[in-house]
N, C-alpha and C positions, 0 to 999 in steps of 0.2 A: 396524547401522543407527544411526545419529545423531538423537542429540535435539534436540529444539529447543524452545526456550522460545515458545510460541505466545499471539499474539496476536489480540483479535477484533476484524476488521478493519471489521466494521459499527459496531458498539460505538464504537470509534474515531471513525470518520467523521459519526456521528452529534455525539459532543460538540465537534471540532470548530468552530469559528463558521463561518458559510457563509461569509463573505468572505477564509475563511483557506483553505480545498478548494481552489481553486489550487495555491494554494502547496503545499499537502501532495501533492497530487497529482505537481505537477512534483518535487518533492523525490524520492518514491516511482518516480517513473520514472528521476531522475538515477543512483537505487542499483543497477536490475533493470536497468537499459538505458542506461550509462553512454555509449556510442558516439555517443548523438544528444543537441542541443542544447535539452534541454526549453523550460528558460526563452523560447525564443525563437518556442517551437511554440504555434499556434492553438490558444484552450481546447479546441475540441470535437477536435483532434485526440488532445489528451494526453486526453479523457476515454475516448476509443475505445483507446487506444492501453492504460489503465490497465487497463481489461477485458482484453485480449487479452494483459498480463503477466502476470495474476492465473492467467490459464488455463496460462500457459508455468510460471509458479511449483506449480501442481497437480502438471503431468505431471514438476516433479523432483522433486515430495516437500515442496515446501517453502510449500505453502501446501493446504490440505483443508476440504471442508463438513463439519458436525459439525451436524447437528440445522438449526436457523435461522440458525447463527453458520459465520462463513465466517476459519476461521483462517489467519493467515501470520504466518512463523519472523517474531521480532522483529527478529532483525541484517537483514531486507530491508526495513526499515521507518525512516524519518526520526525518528534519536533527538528532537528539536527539538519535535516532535509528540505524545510520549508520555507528555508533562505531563498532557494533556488525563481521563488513564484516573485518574489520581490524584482520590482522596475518594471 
């Protein structure tokens, strides 16, 4: 089985600033679902669309709920972002 360095994807999103969750968001689909053209998709599409990766990332193992915190592997994650976990 394969390790993976996990990260808490709430946690994340929360520090964040809101007017940067786009951006992370599209970023975060650019990695899981390279074939489509984020940047260019309706926000409420890539927010539906974020749900429904997170679930595809479950059923491979690469992302799990844990208690209140909702992990996924770090390399499916926009390194550019993970400043935010820092302090």
């Amino acid at each position: 089985m394969t390790q993976h360095d996990w990260i808490d994807w709430l946690k994340l999103q929360r520090r964040i600033p809101l007017d940067e969750l786009p951006a992370f968001h599209r970023a975060f689909l650019a990695i899981v679902r390279p074939e489509e053209a984020w940047d260019k998709a309706p926000l409420r599409q890539v927010q539906g669309k974020v749900q429904a990766a997170i679930k595809q990332l479950e059923r491979q193992g690469l992302a799990k709920a844990e208690g209140e915190r909702l992990l996924v592997a770090r390399d499916k994650l926009p390194i550019s972002f993970l400043h935010y976990l820092e302090g």
